[in-house]
N, CA, C and O atoms as a GROMACS GRO file, in nm:
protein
  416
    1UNK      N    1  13.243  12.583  17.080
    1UNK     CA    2  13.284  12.722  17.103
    1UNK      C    3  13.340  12.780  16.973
    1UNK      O    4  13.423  12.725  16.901
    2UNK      N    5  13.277  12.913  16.953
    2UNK     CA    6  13.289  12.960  16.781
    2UNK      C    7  13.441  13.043  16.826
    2UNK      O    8  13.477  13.030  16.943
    3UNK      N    9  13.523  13.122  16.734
    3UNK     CA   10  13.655  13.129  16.711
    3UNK      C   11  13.686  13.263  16.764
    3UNK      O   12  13.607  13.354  16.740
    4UNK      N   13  13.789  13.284  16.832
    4UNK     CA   14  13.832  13.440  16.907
    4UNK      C   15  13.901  13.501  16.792
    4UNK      O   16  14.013  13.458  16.763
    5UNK      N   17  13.843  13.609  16.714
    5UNK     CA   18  13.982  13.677  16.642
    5UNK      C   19  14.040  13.804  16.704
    5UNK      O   20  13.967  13.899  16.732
    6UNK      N   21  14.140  13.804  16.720
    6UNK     CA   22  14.241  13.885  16.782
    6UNK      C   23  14.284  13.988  16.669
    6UNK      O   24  14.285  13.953  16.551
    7UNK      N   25  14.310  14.082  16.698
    7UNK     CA   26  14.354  14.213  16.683
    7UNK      C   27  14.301  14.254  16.488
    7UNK      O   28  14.356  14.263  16.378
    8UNK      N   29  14.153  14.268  16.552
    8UNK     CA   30  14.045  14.332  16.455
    8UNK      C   31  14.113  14.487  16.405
    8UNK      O   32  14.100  14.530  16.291
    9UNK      N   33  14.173  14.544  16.495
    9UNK     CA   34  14.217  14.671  16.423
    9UNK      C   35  14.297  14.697  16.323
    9UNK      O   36  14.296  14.798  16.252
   10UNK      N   37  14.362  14.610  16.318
   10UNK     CA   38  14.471  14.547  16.168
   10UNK      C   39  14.364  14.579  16.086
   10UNK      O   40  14.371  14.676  16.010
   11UNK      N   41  14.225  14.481  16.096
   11UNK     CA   42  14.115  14.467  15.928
   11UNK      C   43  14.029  14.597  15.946
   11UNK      O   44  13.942  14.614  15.860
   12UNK      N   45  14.045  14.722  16.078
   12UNK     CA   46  13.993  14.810  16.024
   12UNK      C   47  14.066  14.918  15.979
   12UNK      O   48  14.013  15.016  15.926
   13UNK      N   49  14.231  14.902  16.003
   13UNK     CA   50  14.267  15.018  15.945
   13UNK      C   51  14.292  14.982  15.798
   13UNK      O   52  14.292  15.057  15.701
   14UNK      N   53  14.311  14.860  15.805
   14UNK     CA   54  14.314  14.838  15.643
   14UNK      C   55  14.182  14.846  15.532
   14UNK      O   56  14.192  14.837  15.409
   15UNK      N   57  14.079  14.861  15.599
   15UNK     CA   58  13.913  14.858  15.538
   15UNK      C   59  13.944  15.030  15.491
   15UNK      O   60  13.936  15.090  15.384
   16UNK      N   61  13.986  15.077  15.656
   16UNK     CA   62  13.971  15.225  15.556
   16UNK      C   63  14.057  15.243  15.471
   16UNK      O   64  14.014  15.290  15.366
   17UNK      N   65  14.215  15.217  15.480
   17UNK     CA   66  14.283  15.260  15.372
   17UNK      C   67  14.253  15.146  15.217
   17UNK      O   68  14.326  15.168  15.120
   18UNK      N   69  14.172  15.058  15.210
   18UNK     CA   70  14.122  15.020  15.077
   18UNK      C   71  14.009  14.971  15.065
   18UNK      O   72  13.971  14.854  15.054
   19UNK      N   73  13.941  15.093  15.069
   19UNK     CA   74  13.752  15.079  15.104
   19UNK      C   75  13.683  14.978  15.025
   19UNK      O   76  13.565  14.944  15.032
   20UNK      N   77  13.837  14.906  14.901
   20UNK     CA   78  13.717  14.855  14.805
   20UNK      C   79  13.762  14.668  14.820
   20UNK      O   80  13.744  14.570  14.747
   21UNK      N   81  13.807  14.683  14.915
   21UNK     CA   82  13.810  14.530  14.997
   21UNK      C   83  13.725  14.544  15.105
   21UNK      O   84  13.783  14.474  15.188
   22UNK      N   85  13.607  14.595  15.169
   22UNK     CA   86  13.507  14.570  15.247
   22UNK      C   87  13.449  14.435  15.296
   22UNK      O   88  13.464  14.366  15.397
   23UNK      N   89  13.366  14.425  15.168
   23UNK     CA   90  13.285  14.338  15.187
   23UNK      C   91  13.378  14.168  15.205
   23UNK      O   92  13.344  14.068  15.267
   24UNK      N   93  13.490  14.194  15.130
   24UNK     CA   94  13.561  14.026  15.142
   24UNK      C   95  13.639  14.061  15.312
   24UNK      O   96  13.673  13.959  15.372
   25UNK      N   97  13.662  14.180  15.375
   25UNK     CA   98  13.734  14.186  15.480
   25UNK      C   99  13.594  14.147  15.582
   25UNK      O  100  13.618  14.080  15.682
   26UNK      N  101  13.467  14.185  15.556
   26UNK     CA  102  13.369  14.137  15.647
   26UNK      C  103  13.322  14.010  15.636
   26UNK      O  104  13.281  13.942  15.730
   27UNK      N  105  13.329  13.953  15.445
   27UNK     CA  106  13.319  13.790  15.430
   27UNK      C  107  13.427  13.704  15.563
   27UNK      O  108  13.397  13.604  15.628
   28UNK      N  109  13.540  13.775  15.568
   28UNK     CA  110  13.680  13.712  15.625
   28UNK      C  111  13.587  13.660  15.763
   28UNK      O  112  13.554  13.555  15.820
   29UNK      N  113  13.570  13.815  15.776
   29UNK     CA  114  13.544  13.840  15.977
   29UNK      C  115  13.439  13.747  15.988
   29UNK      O  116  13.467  13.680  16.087
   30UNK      N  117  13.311  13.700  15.929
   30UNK     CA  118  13.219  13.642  15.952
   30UNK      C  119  13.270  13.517  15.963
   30UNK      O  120  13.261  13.440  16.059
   31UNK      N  121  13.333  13.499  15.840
   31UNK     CA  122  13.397  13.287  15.814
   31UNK      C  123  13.449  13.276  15.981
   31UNK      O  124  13.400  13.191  16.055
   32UNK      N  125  13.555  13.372  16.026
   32UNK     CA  126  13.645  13.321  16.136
   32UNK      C  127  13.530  13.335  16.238
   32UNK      O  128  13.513  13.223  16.286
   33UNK      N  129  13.444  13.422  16.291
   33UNK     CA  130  13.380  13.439  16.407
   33UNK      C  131  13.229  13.395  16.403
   33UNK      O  132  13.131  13.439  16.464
   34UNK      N  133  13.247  13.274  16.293
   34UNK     CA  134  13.121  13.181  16.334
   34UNK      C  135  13.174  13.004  16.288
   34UNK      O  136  13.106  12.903  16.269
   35UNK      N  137  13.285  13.023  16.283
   35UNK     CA  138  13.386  12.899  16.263
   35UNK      C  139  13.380  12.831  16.422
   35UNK      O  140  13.346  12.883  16.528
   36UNK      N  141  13.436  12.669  16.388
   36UNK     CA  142  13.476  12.604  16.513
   36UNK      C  143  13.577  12.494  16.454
   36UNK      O  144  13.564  12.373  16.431
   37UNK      N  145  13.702  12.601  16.437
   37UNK     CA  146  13.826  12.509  16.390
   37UNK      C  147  13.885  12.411  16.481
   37UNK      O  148  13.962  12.458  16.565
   38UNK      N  149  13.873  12.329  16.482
   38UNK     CA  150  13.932  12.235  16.570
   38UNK      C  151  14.064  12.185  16.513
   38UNK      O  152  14.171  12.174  16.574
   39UNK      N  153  14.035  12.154  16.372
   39UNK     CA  154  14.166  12.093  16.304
   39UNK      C  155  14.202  12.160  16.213
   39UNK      O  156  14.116  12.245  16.187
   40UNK      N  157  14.369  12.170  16.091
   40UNK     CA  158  14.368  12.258  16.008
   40UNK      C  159  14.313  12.264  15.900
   40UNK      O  160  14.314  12.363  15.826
   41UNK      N  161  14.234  12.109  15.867
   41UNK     CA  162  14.149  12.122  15.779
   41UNK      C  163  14.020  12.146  15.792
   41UNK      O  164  13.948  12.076  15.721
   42UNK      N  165  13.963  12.228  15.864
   42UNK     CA  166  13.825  12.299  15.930
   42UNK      C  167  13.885  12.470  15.837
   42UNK      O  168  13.830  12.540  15.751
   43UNK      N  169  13.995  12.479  15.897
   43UNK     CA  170  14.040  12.637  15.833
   43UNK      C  171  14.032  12.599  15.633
   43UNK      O  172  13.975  12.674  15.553
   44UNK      N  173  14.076  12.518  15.609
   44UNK     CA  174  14.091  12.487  15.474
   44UNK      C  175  13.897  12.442  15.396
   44UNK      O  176  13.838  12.466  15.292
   45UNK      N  177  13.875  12.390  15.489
   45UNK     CA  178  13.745  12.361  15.420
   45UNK      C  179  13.669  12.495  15.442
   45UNK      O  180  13.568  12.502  15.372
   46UNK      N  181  13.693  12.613  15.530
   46UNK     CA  182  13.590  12.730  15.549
   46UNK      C  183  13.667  12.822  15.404
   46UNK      O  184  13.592  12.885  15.329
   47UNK      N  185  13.812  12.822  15.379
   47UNK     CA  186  13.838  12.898  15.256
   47UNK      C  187  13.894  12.827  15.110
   47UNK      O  188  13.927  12.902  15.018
   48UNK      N  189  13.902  12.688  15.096
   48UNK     CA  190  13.962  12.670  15.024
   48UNK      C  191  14.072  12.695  14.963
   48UNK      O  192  14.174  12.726  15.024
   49UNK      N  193  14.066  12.685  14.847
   49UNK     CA  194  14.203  12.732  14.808
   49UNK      C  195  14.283  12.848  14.802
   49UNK      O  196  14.384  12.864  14.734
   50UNK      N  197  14.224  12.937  14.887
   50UNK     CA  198  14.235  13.041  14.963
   50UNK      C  199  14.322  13.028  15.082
   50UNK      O  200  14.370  13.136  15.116
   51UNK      N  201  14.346  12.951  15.137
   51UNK     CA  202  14.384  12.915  15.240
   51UNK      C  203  14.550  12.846  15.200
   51UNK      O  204  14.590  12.753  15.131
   52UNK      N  205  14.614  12.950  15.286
   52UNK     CA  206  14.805  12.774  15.295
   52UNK      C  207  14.849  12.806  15.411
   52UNK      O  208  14.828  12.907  15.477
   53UNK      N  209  14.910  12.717  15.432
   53UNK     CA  210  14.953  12.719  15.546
   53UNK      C  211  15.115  12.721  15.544
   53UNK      O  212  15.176  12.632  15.485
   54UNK      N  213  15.170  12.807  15.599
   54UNK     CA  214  15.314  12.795  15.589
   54UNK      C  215  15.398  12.831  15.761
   54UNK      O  216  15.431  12.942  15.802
   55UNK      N  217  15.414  12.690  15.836
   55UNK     CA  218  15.447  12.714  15.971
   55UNK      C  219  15.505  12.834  16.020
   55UNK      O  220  15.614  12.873  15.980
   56UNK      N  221  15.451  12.881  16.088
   56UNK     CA  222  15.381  12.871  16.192
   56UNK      C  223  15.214  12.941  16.165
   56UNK      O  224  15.117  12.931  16.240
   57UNK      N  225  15.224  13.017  16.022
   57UNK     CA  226  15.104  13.102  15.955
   57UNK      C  227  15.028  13.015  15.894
   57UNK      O  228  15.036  12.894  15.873
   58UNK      N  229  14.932  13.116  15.863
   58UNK     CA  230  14.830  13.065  15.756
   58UNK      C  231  14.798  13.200  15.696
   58UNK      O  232  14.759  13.301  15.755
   59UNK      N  233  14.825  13.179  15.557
   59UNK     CA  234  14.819  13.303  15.470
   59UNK      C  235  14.633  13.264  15.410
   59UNK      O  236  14.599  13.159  15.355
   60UNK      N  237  14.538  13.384  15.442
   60UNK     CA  238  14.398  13.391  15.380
   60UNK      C  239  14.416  13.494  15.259
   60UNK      O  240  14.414  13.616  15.267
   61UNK      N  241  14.433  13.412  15.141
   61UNK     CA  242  14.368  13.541  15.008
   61UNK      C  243  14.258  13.622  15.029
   61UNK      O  244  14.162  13.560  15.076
   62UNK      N  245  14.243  13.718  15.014
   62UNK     CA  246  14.066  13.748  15.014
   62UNK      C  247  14.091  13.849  14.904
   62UNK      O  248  14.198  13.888  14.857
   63UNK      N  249  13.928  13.891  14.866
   63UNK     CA  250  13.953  14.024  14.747
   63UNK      C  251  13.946  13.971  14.597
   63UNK      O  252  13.858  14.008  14.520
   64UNK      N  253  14.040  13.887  14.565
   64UNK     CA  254  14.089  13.819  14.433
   64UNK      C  255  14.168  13.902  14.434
   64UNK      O  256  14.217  13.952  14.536
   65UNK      N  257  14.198  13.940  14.291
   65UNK     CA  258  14.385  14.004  14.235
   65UNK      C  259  14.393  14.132  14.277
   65UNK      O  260  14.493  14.200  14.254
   66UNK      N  261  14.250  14.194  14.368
   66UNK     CA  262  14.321  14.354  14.412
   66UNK      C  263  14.290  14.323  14.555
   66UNK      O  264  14.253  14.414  14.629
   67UNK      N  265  14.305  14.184  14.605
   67UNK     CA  266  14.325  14.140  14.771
   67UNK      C  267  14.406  14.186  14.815
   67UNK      O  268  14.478  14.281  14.786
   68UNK      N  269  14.396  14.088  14.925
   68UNK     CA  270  14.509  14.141  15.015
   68UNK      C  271  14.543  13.968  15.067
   68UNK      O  272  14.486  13.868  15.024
   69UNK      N  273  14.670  13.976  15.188
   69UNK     CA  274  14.678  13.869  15.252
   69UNK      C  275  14.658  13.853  15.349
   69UNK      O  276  14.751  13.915  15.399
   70UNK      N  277  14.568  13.788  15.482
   70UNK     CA  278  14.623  13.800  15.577
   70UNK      C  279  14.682  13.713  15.617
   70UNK      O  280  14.663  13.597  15.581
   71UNK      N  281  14.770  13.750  15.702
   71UNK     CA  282  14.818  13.616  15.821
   71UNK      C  283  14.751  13.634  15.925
   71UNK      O  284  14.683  13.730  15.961
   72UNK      N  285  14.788  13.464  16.009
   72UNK     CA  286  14.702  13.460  16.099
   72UNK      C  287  14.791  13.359  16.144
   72UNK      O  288  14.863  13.289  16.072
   73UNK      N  289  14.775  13.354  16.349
   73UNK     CA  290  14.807  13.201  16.372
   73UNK      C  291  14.694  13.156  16.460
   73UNK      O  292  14.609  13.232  16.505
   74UNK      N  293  14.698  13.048  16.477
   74UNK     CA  294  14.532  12.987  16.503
   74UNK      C  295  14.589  12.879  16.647
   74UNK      O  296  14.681  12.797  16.642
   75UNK      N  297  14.518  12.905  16.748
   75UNK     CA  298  14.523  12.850  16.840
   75UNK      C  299  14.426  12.719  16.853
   75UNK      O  300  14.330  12.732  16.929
   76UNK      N  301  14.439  12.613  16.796
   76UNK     CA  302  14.271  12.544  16.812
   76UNK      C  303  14.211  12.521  16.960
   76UNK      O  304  14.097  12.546  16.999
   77UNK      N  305  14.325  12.461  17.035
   77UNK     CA  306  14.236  12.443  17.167
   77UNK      C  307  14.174  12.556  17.214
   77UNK      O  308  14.054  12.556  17.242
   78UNK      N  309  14.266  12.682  17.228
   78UNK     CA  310  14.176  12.778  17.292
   78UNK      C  311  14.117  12.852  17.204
   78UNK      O  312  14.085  12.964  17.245
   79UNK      N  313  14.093  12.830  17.102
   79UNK     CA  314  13.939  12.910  16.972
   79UNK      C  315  13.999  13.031  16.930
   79UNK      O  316  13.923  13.118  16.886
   80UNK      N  317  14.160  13.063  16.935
   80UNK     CA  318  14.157  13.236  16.932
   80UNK      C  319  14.226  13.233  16.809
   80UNK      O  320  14.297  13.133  16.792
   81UNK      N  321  14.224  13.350  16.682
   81UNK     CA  322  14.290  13.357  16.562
   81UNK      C  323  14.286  13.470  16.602
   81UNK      O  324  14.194  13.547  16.628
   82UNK      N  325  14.453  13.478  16.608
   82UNK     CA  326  14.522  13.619  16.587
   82UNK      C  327  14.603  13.694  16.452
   82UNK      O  328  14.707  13.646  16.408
   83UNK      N  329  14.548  13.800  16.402
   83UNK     CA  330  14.585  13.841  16.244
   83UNK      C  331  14.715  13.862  16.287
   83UNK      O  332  14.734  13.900  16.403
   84UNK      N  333  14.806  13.843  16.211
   84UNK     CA  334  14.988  13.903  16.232
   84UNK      C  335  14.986  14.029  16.165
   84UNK      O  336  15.014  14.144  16.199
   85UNK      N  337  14.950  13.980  16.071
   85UNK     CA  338  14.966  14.094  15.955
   85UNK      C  339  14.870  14.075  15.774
   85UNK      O  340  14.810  13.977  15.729
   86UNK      N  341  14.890  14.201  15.717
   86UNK     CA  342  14.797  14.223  15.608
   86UNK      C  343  14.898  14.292  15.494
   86UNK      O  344  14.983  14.380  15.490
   87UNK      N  345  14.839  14.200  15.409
   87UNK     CA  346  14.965  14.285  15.291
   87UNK      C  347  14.828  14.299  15.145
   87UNK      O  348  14.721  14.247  15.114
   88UNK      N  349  14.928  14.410  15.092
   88UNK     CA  350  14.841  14.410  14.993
   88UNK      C  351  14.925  14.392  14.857
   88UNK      O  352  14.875  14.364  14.748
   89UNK      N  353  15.053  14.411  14.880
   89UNK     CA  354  15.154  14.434  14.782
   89UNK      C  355  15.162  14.238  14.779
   89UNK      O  356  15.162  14.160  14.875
   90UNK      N  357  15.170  14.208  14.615
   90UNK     CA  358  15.216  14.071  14.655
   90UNK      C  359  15.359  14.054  14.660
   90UNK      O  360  15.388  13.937  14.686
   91UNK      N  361  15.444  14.119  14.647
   91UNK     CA  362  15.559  14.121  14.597
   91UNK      C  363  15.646  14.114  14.781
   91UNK      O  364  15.731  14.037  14.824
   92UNK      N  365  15.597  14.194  14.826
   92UNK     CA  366  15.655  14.183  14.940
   92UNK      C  367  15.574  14.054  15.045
   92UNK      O  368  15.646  13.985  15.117
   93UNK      N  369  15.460  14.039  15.043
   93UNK     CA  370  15.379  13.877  15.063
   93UNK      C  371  15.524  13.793  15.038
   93UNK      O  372  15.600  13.755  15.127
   94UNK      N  373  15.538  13.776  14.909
   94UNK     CA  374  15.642  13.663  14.872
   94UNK      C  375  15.756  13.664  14.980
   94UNK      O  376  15.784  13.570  15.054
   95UNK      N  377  15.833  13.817  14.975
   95UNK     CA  378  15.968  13.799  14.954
   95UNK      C  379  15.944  13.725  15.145
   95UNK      O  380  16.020  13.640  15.192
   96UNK      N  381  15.832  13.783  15.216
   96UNK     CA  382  15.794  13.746  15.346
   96UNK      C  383  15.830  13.590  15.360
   96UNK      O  384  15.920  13.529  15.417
   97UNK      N  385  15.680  13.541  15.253
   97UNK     CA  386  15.716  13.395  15.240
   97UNK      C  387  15.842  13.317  15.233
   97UNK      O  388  15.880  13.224  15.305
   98UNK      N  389  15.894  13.368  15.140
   98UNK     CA  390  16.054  13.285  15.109
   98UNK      C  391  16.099  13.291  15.242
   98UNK      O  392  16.148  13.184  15.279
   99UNK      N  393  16.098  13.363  15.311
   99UNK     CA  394  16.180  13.413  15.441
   99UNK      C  395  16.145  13.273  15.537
   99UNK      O  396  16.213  13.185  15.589
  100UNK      N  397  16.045  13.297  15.532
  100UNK     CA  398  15.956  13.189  15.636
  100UNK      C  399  15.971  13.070  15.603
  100UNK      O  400  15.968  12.988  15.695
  101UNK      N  401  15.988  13.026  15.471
  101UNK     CA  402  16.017  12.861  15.420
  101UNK      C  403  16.145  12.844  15.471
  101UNK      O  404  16.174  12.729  15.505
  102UNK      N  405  16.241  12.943  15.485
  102UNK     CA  406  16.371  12.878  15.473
  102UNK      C  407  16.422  12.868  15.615
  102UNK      O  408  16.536  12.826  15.636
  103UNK      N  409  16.315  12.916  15.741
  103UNK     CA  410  16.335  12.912  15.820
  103UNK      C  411  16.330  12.722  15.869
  103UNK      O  412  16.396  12.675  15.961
  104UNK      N  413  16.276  12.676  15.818
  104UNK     CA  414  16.196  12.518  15.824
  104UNK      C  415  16.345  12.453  15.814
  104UNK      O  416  16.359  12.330  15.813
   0.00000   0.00000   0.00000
């Protein structure tokens, strides 16, 4: 069973407000909705080093240096990846991150 992604409207309001991440926001959508993640290294082998994982997320680079981030949390048994959120600023990405490490 290929992968549920949850709340697609996140990657279209963000397609329109930065038309020139398209094609890596439709690379994204394709990787997840013909994926069959079972384990977290299924998510890591579909993006590489693109891919981290920081509990309970998983941050996806896409774009290169005028990307964006998304988050995501990934259900494996039941197939569903839900986006949290999309950043484009890295600066606030981080200060997110730090937040989230120190929760651990």
């Amino acid at each position: 069973m290929i992968m549920i992604l949850l709340n697609k409207p996140l990657l279209e309001d963000y397609n329109k407000a930065y038309p020139h991440l398209t094609t890596a926001i439709n690379r994204f959508t394709t990787i997840v909705e013909q994926s069959i993640w079972a384990t977290p290294q299924d998510i890591k082998d579909s993006f590489g080093r693109h891919a981290d994982y920081v509990a309970p997320f998983w941050i996806i680079d896409i774009g290169g240096k005028a990307g964006a981030r998304i988050i995501l949390k990934v259900d494996h048994q039941k197939k569903v990846v839900r986006i949290e959120r999309i950043w484009m600023d890295h600066r606030d990405y981080m200060l997110w991150s730090k937040s989230i490490r120190k929760r651990k």
